[in-house]
N, C-alpha and C positions, 0 to 999 in steps of 0.2 A: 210361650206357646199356649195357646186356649184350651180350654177342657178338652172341647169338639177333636181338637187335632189330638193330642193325648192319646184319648179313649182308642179315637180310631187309630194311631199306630198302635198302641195297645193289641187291638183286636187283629190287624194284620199281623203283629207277629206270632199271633197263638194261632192263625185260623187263616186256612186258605179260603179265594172268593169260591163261595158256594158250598162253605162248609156252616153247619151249624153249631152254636152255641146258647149259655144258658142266663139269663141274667142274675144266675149263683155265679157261675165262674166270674161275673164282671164284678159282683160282691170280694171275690179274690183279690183283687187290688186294691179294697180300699186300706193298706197301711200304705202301698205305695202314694196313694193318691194323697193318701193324709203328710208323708213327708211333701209332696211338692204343694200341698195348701194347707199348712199345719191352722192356719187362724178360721177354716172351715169346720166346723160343729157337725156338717150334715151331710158327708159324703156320701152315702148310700142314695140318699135324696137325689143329689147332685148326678149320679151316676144315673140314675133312673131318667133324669132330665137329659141329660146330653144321650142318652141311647137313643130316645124319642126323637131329638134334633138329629142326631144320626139319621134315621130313618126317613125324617122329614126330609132330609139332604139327597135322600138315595146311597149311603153308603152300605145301610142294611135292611133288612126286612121284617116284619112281624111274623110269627110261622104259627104261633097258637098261643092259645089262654093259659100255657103253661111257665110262660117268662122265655119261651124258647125264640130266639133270632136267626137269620141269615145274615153273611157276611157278602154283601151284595158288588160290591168295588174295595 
């Protein structure tokens, strides 16, 4: 499974569409994230980048300058 797909069931299961969230809580996950890419150095990194791709995809939104998201689909 790719990051992209991951994150985003990730984010479905904490978060109904149309609920907001924080890009701390996605900070939350990074030990989970670090078992399933243990040879990854840079998961916070990584997290930031597929949330972005998320967004690009239309699955969430940007809501403000605060890290905060929408769970858009």
């Amino acid at each position: 499974m790719t990051w992209d797909k991951k994150l985003h069931e990730e984010i479905a299961k904490r978060h109904a569409v149309g609920e907001d969230f924080t890009i701390e809580e996605l900070y939350d996950l990074e030990e989970k994230f670090k078992r399933w890419y243990p040879n990854n150095q840079h998961i916070l990194e990584t997290l930031r980048d597929v949330i972005q791709n998320l967004r690009d995809k239309g699955f969430v939104k940007f809501v403000d300058n605060e890290g905060r998201y929408q769970r858009i689909a």
